[in-house]
ROBANU-739560 format. One line per field, with one value per residue: x, y, z of N, C-alpha, C, O in turn; residue in one letter. Coordinates in steps of 0.05 Angstrom, whole numbers, plus 5000, padded with zeros to 4 digits. Layout:
n_east	(X_...)
n_north	(Y_...)
n_up	(Z_...)
ca_east	(X_...)
ca_north	(Y_...)
ca_up	(Z_...)
c_east	(X_...)
c_north	(Y_...)
c_up	(Z_...)
o_east	(X_...)
o_north	(Y_...)
o_up	(Z_...)
residu	(A_...)
This chain:
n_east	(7884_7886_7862_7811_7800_7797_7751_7718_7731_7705_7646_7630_7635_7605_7556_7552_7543_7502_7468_7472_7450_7395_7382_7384_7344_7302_7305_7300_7245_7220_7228_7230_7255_7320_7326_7339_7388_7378_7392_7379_7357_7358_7391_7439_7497_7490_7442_7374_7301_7273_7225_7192_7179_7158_7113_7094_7093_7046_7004_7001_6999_6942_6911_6915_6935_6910_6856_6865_6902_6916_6946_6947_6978_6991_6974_6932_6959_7012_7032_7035_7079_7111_7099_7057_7033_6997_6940_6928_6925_6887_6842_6851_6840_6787_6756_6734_6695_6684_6674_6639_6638_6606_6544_6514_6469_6476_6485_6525_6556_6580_6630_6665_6732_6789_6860_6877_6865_6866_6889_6843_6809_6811_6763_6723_6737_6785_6755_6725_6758_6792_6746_6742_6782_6801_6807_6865_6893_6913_6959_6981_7016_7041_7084_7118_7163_7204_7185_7195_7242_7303_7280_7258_7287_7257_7207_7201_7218_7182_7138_7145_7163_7125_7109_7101_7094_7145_7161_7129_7120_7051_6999_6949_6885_6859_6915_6976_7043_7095_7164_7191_7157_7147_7139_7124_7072_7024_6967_6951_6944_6977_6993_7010_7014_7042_7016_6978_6959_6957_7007_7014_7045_7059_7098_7123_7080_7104_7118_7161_7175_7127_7133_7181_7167_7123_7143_7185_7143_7126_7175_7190_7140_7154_7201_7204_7220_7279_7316_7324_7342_7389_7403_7423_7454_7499_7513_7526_7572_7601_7611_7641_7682_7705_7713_7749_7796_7797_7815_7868_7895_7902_7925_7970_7998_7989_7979_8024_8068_8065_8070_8121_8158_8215_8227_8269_8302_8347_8394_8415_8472)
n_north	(3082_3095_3130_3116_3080_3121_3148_3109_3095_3146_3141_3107_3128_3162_3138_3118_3155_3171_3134_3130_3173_3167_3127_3149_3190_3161_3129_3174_3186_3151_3133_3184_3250_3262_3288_3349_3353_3378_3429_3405_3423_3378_3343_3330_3310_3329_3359_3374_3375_3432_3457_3496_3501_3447_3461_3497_3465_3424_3462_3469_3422_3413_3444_3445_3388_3346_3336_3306_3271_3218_3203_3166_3144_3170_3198_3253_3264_3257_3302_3333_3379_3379_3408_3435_3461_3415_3436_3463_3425_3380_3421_3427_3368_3361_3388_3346_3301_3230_3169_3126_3066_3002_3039_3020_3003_2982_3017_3047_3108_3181_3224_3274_3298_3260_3262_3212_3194_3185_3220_3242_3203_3217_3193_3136_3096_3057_3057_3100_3141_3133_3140_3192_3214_3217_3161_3151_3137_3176_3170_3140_3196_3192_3157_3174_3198_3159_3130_3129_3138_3177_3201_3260_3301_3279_3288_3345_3365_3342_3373_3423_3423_3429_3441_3473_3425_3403_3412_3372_3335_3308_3313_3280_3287_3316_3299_3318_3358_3328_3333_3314_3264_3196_3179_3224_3248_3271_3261_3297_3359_3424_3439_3479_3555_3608_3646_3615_3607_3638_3641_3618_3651_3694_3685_3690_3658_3626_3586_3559_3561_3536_3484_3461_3467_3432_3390_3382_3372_3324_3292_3288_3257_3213_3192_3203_3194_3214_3241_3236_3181_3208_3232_3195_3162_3200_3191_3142_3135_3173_3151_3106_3125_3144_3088_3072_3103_3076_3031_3037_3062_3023_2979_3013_3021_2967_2912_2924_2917_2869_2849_2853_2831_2796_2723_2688_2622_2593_2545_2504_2467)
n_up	(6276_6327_6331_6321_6362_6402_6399_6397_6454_6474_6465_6484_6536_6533_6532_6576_6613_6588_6604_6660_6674_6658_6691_6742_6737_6732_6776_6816_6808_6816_6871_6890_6894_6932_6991_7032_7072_7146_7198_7246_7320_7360_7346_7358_7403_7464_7457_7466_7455_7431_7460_7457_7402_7397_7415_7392_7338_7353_7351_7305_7283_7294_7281_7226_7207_7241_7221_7175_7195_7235_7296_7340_7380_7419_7470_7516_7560_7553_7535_7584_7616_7573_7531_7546_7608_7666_7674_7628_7593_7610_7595_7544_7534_7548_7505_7470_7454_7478_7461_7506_7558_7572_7611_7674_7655_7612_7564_7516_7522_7517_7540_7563_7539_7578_7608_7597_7555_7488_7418_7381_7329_7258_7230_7233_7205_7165_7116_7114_7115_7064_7028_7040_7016_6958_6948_6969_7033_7083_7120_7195_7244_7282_7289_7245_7227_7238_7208_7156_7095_7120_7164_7188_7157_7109_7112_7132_7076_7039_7067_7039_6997_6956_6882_6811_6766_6721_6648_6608_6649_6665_6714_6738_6751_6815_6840_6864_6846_6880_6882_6915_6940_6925_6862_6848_6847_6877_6936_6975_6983_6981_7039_7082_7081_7075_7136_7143_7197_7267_7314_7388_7411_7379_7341_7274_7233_7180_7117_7120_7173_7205_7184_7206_7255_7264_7242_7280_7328_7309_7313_7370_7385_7357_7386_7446_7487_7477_7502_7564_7537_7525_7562_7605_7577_7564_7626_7638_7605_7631_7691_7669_7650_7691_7715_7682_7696_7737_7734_7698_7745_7772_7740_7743_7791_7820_7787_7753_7781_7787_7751_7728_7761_7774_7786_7816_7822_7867_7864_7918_7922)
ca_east	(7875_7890_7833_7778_7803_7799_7725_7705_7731_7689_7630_7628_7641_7572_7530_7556_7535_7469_7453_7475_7428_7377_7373_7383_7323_7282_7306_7285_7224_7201_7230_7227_7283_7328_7318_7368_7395_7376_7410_7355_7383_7360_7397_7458_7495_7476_7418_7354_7271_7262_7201_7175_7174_7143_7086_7079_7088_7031_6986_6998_6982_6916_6896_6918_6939_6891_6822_6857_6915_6908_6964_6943_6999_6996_6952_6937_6979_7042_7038_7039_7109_7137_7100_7036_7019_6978_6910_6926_6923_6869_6824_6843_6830_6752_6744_6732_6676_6707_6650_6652_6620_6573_6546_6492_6444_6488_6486_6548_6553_6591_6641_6696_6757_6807_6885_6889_6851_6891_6878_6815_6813_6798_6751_6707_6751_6803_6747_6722_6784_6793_6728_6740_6806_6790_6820_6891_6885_6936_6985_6976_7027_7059_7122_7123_7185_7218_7166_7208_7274_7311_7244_7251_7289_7235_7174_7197_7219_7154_7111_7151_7168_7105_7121_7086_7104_7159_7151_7127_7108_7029_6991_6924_6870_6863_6937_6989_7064_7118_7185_7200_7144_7151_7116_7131_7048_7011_6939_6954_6944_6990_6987_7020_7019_7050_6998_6953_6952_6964_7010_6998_7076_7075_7118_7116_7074_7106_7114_7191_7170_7105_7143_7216_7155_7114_7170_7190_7131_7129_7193_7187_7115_7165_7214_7196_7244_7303_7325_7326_7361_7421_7422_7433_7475_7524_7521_7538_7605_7624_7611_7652_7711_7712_7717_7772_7810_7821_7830_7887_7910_7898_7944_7999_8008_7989_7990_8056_8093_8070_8079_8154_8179_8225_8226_8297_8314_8371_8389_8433_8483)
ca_north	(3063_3107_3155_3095_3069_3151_3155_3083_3100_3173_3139_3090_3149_3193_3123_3109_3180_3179_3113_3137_3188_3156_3109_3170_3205_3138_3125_3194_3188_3124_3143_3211_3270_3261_3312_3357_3353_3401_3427_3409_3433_3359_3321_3341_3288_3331_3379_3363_3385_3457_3458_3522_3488_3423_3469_3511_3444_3415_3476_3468_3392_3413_3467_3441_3362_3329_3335_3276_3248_3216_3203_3136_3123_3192_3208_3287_3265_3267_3331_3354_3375_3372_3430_3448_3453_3396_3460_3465_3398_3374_3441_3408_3350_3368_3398_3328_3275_3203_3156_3114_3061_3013_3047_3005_2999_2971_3034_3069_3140_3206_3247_3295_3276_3273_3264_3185_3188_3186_3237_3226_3194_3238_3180_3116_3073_3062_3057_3121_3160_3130_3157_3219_3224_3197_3133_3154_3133_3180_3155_3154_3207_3186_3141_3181_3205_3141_3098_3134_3141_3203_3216_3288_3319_3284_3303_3376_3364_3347_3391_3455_3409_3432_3459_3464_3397_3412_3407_3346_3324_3307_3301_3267_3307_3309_3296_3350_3359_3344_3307_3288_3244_3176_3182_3256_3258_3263_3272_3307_3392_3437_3457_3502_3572_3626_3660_3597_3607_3647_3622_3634_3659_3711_3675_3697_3633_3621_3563_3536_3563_3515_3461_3469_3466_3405_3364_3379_3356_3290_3278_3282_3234_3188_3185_3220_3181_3211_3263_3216_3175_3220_3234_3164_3152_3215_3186_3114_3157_3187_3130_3084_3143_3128_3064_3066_3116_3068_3007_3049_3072_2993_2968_3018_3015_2947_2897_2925_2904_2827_2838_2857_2825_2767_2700_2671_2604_2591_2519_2498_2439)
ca_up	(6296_6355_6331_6331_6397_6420_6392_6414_6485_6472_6458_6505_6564_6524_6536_6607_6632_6584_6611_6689_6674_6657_6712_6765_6736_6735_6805_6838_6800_6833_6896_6908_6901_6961_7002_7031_7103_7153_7221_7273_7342_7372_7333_7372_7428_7483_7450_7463_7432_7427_7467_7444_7372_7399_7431_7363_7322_7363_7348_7269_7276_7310_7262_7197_7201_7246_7195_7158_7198_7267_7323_7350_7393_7429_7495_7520_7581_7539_7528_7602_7618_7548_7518_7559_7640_7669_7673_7601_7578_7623_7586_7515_7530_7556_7487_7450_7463_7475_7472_7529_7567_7579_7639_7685_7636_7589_7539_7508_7527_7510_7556_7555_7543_7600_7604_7594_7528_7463_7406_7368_7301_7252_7218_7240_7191_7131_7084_7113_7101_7031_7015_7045_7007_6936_6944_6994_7060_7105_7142_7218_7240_7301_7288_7213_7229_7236_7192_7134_7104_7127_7170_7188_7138_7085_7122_7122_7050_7033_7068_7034_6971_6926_6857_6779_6746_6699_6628_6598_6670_6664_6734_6737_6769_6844_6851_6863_6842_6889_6877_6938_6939_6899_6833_6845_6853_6918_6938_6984_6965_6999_7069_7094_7076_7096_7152_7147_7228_7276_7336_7407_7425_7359_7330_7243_7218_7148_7103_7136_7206_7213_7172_7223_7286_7263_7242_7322_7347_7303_7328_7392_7383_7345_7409_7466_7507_7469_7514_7580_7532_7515_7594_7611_7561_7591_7654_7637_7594_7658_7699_7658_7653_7724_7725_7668_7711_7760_7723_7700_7760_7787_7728_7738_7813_7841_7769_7740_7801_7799_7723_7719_7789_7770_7799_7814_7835_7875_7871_7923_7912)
c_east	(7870_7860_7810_7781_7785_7770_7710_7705_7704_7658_7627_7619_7605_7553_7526_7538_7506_7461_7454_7460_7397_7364_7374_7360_7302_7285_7289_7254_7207_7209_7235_7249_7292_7337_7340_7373_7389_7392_7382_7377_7379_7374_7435_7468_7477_7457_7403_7329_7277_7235_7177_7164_7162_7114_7071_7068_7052_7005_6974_6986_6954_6901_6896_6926_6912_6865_6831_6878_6909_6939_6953_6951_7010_6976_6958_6965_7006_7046_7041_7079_7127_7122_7065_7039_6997_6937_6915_6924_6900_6847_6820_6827_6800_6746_6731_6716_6687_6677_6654_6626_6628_6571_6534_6481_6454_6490_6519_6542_6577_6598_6660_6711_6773_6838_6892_6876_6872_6884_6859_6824_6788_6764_6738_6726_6763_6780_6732_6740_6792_6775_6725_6758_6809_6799_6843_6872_6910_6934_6978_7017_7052_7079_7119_7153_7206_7213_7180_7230_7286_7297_7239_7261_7257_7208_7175_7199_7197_7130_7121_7155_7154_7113_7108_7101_7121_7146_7156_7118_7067_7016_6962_6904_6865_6893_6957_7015_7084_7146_7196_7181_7150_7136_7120_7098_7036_6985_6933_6954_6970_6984_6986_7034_7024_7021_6964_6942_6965_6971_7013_7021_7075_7085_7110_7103_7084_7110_7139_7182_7145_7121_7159_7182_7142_7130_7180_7179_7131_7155_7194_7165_7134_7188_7219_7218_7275_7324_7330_7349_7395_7424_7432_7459_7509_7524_7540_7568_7622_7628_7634_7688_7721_7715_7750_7798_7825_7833_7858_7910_7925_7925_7976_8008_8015_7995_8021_8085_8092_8075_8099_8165_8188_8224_8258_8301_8336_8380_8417_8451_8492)
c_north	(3076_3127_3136_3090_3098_3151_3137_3087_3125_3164_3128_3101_3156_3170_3112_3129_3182_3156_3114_3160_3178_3143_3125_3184_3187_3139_3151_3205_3163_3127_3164_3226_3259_3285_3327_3344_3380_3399_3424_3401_3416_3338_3316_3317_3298_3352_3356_3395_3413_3449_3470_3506_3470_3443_3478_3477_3428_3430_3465_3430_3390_3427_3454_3407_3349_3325_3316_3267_3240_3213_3185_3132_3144_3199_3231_3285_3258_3285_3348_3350_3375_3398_3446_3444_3436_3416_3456_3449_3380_3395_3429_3391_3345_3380_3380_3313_3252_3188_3130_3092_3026_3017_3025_2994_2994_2989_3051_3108_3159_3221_3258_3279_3281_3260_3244_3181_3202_3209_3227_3226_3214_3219_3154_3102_3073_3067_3086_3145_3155_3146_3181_3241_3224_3174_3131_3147_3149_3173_3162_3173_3203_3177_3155_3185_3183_3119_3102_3148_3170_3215_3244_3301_3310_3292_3337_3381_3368_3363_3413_3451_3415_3451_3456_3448_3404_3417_3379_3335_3325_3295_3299_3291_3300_3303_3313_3342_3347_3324_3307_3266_3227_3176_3211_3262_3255_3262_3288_3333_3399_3446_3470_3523_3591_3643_3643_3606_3627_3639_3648_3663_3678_3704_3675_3662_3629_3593_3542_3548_3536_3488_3446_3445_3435_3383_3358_3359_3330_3280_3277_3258_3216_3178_3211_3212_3192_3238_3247_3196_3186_3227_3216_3158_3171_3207_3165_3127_3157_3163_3105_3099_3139_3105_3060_3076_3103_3045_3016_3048_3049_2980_2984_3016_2995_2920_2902_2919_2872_2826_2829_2843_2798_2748_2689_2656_2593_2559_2518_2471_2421)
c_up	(6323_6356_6331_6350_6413_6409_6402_6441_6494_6477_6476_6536_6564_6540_6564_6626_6621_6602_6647_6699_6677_6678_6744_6765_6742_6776_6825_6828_6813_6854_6911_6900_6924_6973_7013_7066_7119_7179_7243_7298_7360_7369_7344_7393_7458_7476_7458_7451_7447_7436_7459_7415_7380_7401_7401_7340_7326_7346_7311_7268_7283_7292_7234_7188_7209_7235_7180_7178_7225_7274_7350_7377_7420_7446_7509_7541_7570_7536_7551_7607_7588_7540_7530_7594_7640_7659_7638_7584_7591_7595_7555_7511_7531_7535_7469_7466_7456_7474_7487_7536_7560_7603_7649_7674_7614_7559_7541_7514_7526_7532_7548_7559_7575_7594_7591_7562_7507_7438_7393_7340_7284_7226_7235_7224_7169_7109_7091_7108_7069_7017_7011_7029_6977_6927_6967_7013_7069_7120_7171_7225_7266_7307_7261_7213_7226_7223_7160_7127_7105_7145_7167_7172_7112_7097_7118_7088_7036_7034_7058_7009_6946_6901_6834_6779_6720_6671_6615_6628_6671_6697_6735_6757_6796_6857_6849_6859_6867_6880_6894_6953_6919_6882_6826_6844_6879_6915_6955_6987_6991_7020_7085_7082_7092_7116_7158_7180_7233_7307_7358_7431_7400_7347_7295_7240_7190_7143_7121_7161_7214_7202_7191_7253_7281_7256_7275_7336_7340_7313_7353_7404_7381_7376_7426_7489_7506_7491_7546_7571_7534_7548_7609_7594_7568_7619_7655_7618_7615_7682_7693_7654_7673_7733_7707_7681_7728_7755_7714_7720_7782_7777_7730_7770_7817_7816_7751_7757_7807_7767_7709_7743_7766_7787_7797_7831_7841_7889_7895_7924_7942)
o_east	(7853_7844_7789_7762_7766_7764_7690_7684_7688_7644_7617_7605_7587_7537_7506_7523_7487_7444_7438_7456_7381_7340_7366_7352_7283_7270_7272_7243_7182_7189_7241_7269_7276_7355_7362_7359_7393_7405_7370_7397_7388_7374_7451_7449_7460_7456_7409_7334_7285_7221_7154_7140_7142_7096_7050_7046_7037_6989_6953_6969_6942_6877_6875_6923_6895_6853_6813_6871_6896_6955_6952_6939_7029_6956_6981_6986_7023_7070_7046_7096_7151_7139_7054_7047_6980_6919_6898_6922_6896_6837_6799_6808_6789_6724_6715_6720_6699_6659_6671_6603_6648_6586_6539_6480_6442_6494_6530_6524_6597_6580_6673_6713_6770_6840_6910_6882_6887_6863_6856_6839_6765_6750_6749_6736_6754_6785_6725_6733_6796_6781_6713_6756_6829_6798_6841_6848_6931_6916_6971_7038_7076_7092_7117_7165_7225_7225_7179_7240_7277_7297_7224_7246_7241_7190_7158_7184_7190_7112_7107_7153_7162_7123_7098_7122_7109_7122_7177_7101_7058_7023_6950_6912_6866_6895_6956_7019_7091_7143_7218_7188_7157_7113_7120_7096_7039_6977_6910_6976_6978_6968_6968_7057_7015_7004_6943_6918_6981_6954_7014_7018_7099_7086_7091_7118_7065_7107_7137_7188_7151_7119_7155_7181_7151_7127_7182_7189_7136_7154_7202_7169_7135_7186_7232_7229_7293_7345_7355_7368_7416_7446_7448_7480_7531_7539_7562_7588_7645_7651_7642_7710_7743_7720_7770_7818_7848_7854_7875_7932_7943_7943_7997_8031_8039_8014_8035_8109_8106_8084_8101_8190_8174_8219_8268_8304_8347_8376_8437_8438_8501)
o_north	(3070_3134_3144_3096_3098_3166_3144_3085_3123_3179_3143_3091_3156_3178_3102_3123_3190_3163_3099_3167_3182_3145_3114_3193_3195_3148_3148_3225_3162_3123_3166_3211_3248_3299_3320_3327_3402_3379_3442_3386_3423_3318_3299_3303_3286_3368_3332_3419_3416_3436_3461_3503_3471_3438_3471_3471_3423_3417_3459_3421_3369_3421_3453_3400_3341_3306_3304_3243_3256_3220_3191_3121_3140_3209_3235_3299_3253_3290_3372_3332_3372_3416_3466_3422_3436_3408_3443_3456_3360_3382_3423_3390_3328_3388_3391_3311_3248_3196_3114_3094_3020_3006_3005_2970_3002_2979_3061_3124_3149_3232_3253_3259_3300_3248_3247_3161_3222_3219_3203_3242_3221_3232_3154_3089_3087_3079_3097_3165_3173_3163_3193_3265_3238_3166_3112_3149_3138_3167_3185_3164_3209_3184_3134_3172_3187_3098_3085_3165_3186_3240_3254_3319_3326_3303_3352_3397_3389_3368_3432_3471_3410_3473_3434_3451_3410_3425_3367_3320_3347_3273_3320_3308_3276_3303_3327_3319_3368_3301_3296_3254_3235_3172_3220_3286_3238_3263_3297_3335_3385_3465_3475_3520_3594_3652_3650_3610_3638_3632_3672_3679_3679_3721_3660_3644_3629_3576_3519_3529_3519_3469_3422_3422_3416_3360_3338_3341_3312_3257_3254_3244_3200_3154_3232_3227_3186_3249_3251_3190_3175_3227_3222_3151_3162_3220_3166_3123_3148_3159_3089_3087_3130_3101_3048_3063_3107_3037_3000_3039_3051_2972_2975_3006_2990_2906_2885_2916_2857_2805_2811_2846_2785_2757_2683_2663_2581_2551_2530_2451_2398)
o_up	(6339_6374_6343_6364_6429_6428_6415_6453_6513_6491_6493_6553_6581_6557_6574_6645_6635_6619_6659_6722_6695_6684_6765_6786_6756_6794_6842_6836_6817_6867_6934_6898_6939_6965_7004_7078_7108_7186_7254_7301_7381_7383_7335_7401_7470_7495_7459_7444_7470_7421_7456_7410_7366_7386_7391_7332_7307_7332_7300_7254_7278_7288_7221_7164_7193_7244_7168_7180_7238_7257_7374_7395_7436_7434_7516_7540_7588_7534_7549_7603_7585_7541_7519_7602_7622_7644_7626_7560_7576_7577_7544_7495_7517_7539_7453_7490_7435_7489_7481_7527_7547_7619_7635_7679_7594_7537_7560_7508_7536_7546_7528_7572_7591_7573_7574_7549_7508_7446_7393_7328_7289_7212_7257_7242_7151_7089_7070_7098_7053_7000_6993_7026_6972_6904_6984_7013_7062_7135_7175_7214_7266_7326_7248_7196_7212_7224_7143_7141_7088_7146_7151_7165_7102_7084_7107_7076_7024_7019_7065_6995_6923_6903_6833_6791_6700_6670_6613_6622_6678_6705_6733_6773_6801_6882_6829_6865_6878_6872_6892_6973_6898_6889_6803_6839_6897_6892_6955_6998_7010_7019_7101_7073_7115_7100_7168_7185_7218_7323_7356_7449_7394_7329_7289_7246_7174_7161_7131_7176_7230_7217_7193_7262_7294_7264_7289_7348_7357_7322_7359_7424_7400_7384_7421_7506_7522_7485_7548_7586_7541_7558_7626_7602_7573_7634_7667_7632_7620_7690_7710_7656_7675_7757_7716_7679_7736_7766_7723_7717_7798_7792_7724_7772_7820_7822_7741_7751_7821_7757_7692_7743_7750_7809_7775_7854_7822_7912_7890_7929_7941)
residu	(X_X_X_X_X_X_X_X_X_X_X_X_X_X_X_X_X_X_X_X_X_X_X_X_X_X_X_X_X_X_X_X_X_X_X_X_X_X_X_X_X_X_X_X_X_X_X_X_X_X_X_X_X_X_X_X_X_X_X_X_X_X_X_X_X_X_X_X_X_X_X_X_X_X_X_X_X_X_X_X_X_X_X_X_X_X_X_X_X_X_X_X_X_X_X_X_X_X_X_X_X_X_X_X_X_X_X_X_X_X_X_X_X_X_X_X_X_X_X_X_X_X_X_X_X_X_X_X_X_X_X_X_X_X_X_X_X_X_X_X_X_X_X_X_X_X_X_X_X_X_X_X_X_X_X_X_X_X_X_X_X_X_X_X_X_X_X_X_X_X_X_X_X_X_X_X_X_X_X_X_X_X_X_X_X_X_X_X_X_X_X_X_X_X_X_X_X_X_X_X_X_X_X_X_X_X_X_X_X_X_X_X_X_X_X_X_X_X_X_X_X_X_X_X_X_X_X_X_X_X_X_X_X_X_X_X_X_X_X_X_X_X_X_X_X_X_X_X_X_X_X_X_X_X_X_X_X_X_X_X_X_X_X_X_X_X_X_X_X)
């Protein structure tokens, strides 16, 4: 009896773990591998963005993202002070035609860009990016970071993530391997290779160097505020240490003597 119990229990264990299997492989198959964790040196209480990396990140979104994704939510004049001089972001921005208008004569017309203008869309409209894509529409890129879960570790995940399709893995044509995308297919081809570019600081372009830099800059797009934040937020700390200090110093001097005094009534007869 003891040996069926001991085989029943056995068996029971094999179908727990096949069946905990099962539903772990299903799971990161419809939602992606989960990616790893990385050390980014913003993520810190009082770190803040690697600038240098925002500036490079920038370059790689300019060279190699922006042909399909846009950045909506992002105007040149963000970029002065965070990772270019005002001359240097003014010069960009005069590189792109905004079309503008109507002038006098009620016609639309074409000028350079200047600081207040937002990045240009790399399309006229969703159904022109679908078309362009064979059906995908990419994502605008600007909150990416926080539009999905883990943002920056899976965005770097992804963009370094590409691999052959195991065995037994079948991927449709036009769509590429990765498993840390959901479905584990993308449409997306790979992007970044080593020496795709060349940046303007020397800096080796390889596959985790451009990956590390554009994850930067999308975070910093995604909250640009966060560095302001974390300095506010040490102020109001120290601020409030100071106030605790004296509430302290309030309750042990001047409240612990009306706390402990006694009261004695002295009746007289």
């Amino acid at each position: 009896m003891k040996a069926l119990r001991a085989f029943a229990l056995l068996g029971a264990g094999v179908s727990g773990l096949l069946s905990f299997t099962t539903i772990t492989s299903a799971d990161e198959a419809e939602h992606g591998l989960e990616c790893p964790s990385y050390p980014w040196p913003h993520k810190g209480i009082l770190s803040s963005y690697d600038h240098a990396s925002i500036r490079r990140g920038h370059q790689v979104y300019q060279q190699v993202c922006a042909s399909c994704h846009s950045m909506s939510l992002i105007s040149y004049r963000d970029l002065v002070g965070v990772a270019y001089t005002e001359e240097e972001t003014k010069a960009m921005a005069a590189e792109i035609e905004v079309v503008d208008g109507p002038n006098d004569e009620g016609e639309m017309f074409t000028r350079p860009g200047k600081l207040s203008d937002r990045f240009p869309q790399p399309y006229a409209n969703e159904q022109a990016a679908r078309f362009a894509n064979g059906g995908a529409y990419p994502p605008d890129l600007s909150l990416i970071t926080k539009a999905r879960h883990n943002g920056q570790n899976y965005v770097f995940a992804l963009l370094t993530g590409y691999r052959d399709p195991p065995a037994g893995v079948s991927i449709r044509e036009g769509l590429h391997y990765n498993p840390y995308f959901p479905g584990g297919a993308i449409a997306m081809p790979k992007m970044l290779i080593d020496g795709a570019l060349e940046y303007e600081d020397g800096t080796p372009a390889t596959e985790a160097q451009m990956g590390k830099d554009v994850v930067s800059f999308l975070s910093w797009a995604a909250e640009p505020e966060m560095e302001e934040r974390k300095l506010m937020g040490f102020k109001w700390i120290f601020l409030l240490s100071l106030a605790l200090l004296q509430a302290a110093y309030y309750r042990r001097m001047r409240w612990s003597v009306l706390k402990s005094r006694k009261l004695v009534l002295d009746v007289v007869n």
